[in-house]
NUGUKE-713299 format. One record per residue (C-alpha): x, y, z; residue in one letter. Coordinates in steps of 0.001 Angstrom, whole numbers, plus 500000, padded with zeros to 6 digits. Layout:
<atoms>
ATOM/X/Y/Z/A
...
</atoms>
This chain:
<atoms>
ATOM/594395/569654/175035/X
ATOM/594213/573044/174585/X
ATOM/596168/575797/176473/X
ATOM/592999/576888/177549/X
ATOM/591385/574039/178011/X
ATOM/594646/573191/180758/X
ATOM/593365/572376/184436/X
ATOM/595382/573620/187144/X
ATOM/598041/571665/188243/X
ATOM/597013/569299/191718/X
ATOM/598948/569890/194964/X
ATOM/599398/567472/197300/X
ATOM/596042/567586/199008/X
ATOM/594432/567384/196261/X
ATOM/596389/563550/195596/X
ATOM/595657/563018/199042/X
ATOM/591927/564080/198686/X
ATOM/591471/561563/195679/X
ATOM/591649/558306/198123/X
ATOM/589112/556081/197423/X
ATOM/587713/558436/194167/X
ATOM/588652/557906/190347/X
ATOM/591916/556030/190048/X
ATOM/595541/558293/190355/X
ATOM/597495/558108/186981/X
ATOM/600750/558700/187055/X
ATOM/604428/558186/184728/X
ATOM/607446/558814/185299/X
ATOM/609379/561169/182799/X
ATOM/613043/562588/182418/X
ATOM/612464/564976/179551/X
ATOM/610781/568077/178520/X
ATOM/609112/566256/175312/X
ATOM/607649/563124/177098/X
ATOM/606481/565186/180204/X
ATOM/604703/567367/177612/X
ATOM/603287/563922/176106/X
ATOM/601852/562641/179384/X
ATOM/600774/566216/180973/X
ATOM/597120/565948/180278/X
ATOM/596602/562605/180793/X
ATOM/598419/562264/184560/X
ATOM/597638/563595/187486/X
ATOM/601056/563627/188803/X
ATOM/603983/563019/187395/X
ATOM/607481/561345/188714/X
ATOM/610648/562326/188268/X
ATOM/612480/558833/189571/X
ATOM/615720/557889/190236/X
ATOM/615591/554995/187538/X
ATOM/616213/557768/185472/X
ATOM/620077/556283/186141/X
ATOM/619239/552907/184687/X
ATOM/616783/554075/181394/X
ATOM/618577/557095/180432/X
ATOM/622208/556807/181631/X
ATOM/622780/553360/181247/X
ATOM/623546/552196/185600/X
ATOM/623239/548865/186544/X
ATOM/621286/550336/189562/X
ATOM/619674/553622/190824/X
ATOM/622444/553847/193381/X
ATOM/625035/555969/191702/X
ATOM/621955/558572/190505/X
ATOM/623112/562042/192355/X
ATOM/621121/565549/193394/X
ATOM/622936/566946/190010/X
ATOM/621358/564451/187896/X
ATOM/617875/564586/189562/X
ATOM/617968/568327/189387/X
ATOM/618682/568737/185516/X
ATOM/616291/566374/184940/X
ATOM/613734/568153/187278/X
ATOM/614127/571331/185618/X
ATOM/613697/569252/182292/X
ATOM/610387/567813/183332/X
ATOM/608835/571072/184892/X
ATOM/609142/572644/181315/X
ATOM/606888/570380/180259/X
ATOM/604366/569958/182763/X
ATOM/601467/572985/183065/X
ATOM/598246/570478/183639/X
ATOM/600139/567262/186165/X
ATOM/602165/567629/189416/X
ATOM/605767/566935/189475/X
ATOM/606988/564896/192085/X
ATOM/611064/564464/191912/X
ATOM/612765/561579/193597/X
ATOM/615560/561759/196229/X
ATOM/618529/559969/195274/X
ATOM/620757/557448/197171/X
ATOM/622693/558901/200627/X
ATOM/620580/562057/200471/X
ATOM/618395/561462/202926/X
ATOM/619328/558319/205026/X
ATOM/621456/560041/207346/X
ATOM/618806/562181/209165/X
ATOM/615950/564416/209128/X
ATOM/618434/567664/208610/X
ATOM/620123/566084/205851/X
ATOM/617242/565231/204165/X
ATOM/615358/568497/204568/X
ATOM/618399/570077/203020/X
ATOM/618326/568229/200471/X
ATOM/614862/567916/199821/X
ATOM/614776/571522/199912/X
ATOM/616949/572031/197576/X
ATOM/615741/569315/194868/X
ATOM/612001/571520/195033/X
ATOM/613289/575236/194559/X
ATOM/615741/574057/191796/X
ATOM/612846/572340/190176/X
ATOM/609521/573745/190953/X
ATOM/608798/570127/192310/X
ATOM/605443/570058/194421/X
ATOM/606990/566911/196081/X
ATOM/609127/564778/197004/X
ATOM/609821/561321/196991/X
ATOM/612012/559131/199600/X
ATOM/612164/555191/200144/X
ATOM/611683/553797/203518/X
ATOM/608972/552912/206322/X
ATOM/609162/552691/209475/X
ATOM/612744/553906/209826/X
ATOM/612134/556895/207553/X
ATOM/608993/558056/209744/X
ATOM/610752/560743/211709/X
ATOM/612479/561821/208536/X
ATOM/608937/562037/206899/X
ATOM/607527/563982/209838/X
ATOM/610329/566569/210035/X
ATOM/610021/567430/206396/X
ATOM/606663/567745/206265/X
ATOM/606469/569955/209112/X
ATOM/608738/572232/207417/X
ATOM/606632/572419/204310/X
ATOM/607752/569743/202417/X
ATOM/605204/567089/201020/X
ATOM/606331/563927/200474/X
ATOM/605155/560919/199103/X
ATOM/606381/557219/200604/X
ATOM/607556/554251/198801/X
ATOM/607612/551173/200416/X
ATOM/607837/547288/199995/X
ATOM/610319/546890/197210/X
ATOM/612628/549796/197719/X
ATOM/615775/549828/194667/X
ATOM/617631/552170/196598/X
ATOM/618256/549277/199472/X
ATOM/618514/546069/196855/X
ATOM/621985/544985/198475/X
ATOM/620117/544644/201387/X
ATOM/616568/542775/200382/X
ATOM/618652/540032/198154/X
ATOM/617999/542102/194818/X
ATOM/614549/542622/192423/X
ATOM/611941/540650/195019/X
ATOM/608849/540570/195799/X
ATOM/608134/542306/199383/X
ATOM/605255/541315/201879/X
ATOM/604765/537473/201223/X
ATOM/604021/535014/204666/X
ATOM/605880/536703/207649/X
ATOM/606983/539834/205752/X
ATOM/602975/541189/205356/X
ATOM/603079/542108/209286/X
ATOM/606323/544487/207829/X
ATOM/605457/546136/204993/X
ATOM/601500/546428/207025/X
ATOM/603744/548882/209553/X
ATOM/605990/550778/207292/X
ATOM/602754/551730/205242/X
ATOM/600762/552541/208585/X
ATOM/603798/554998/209752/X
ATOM/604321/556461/207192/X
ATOM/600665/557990/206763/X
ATOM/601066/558743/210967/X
ATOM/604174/560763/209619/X
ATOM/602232/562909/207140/X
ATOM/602462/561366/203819/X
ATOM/600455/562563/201341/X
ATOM/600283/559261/199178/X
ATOM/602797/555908/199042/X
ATOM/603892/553579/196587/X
ATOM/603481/550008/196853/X
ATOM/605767/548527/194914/X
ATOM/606324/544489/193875/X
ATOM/603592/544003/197403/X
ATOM/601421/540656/197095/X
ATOM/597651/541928/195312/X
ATOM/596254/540818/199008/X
ATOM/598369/542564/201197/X
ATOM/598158/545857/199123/X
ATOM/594710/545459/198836/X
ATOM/595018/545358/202631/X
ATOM/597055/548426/203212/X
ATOM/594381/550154/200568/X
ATOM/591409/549826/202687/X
ATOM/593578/550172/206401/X
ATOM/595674/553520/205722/X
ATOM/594126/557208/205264/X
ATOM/596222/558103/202284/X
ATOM/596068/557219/198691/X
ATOM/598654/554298/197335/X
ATOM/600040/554412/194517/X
ATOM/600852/550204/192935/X
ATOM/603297/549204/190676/X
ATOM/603444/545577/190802/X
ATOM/600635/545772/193471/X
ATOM/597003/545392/192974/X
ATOM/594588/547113/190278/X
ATOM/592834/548365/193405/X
ATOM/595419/550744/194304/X
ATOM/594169/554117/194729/X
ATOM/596384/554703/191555/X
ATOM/599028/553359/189446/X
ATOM/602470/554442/188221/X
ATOM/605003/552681/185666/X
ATOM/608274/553941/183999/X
ATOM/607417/555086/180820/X
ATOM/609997/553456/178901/X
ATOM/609334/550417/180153/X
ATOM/605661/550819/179243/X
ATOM/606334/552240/175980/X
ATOM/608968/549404/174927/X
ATOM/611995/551980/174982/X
ATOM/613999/549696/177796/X
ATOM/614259/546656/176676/X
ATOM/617419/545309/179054/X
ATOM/614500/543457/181471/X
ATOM/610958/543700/181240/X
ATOM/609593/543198/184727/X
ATOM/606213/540965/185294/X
ATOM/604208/544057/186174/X
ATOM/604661/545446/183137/X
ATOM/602489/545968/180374/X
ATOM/603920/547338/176982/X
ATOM/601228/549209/175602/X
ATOM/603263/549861/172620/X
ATOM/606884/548553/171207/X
ATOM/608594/552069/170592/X
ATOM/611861/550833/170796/X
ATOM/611716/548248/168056/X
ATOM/610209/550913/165954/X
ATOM/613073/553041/166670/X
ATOM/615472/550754/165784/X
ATOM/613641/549621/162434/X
ATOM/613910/553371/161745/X
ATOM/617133/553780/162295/X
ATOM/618239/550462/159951/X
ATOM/615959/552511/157295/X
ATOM/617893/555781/157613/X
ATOM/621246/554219/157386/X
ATOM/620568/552480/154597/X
ATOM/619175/555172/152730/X
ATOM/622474/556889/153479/X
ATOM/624499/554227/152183/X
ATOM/622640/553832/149232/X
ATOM/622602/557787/148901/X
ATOM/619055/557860/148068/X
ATOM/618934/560463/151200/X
ATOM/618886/563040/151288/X
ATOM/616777/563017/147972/X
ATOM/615664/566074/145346/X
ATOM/613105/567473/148506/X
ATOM/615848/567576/151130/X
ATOM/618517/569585/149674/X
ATOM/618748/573541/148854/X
ATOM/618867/574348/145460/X
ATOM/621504/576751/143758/X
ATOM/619177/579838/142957/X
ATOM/617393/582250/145397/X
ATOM/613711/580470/145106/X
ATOM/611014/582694/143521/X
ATOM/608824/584651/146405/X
ATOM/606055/582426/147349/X
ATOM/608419/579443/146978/X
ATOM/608894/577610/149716/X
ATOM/611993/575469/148301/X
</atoms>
């Protein structure tokens, strides 16, 4: 897309005016180069904290900090002129109360140029919800399977089966009386998300939900083949980058062992080149 062909970046209301319309798109990214990949083609754009797992190696999102979600903020925003940012907040920057959070949250969006933020939690994270957005801070929810609490829900599972739908139905209905904008739904039976879709005010967001989500959001690596350590059921690879990388990569080293690179094209010859001649 052309530079002058760029829309103007959503806000907020906008997301939230887009319930029920054309489908939200949305990736998450950690870099200037794939934000500037996905920037016409997503509405908004995530900055998550599994930026600890796919680019730094954790076992878990837990150990991610502000510093980390910052550089990688600022890293995104470079890249983004046409999608919203959103930037997650990390592990223990939030839970402890509304004040902590909106000091943190504040923080996270003029460091970054964020036009949201993103915290984990229902029901008990409605007052925190409503104090930040009161104060100018829009926020978008993320409920059912929440990574931040895995020690907690017994690891990776599935939230909202049999008695748990009457749960996950409450967090997603206080959340939007808080003033979200949007929520995720994430690893929420198809039923009960299609549930919360048609009972809530505010757009959601699936991943591992239901194709009737207001809009969907994956990690781009995982969607792209990149992280390869697990492959979750509600993924689907729409291409296999990272076996191409490492086929690539084989290539290259060979070559060098062989020393048939760098060949005749790659290297600088001895003499000043002729004007005109690029070599």
């Amino acid at each position: 897309m052309s530079a002058t062909a760029r829309k103007q970046a959503p806000n907020a209301e906008d997301i939230r005016a887009r319930k029920g319309g054309e489908p939200l798109v949305s990736l998450t990214a950690y870099t200037t180069p794939m934000a500037q990949f996905m920037d016409a083609h997503c509405d908004f754009v995530l900055v998550g904290d599994s930026v600890g797992m796919v680019l730094h190696g954790l076992k878990s999102t837990l150990s991610v900090t502000m510093e980390m979600m910052i550089l990688h903020g600022q890293a995104v925003a470079r890249g983004l002129s046409s999608a919203m940012m959103v930037i997650d907040m990390p592990f223990a920057s939030y839970e402890e109360g509304p004040q902590q959070a909106f000091r943190n949250a504040a923080r996270l969006m003029a460091e970054t140029g964020a036009g949201a933020v993103k915290l984990e939690g229902g029901v008990e994270m409605a007052e925190t919800i409503r104090f930040l957005v009161k104060r100018g801070i829009p926020v978008m929810a993320h409920i059912g399977l929440t990574p931040q609490s895995i020690n907690t829900l017994g690891g990776y599972k599935v939230q909202g089966r049999d008695a748990q739908a009457d749960s996950v139905l409450a967090d997603a209905k206080a959340v939007t009386d808080a003033g979200a904008f949007s929520v995720v739904l994430e690893k929420v039976p198809q039923t009960l998300a299609d549930q919360i879709t048609a009972e809530i005010a505010i757009p959601t967001i699936g991943i591992g939900a239901s194709a009737d989500c207001d809009g969907q959001i994956l990690v781009v690596d995982d969607m792209l083949g990149f992280f390869t350590a697990f492959k979750p059921k509600f993924v689907k690879r729409y291409a296999d980058l990272g076996e191409q990388a490492e086929s690539a990569i084989a290539e290259y080293a060979a070559d060098v062992r062989a020393r048939s690179f760098p060949a005749a094209e790659h290297v600088f010859a001895d003499t000043t080149p002729a004007k005109g001649n690029k070599k």
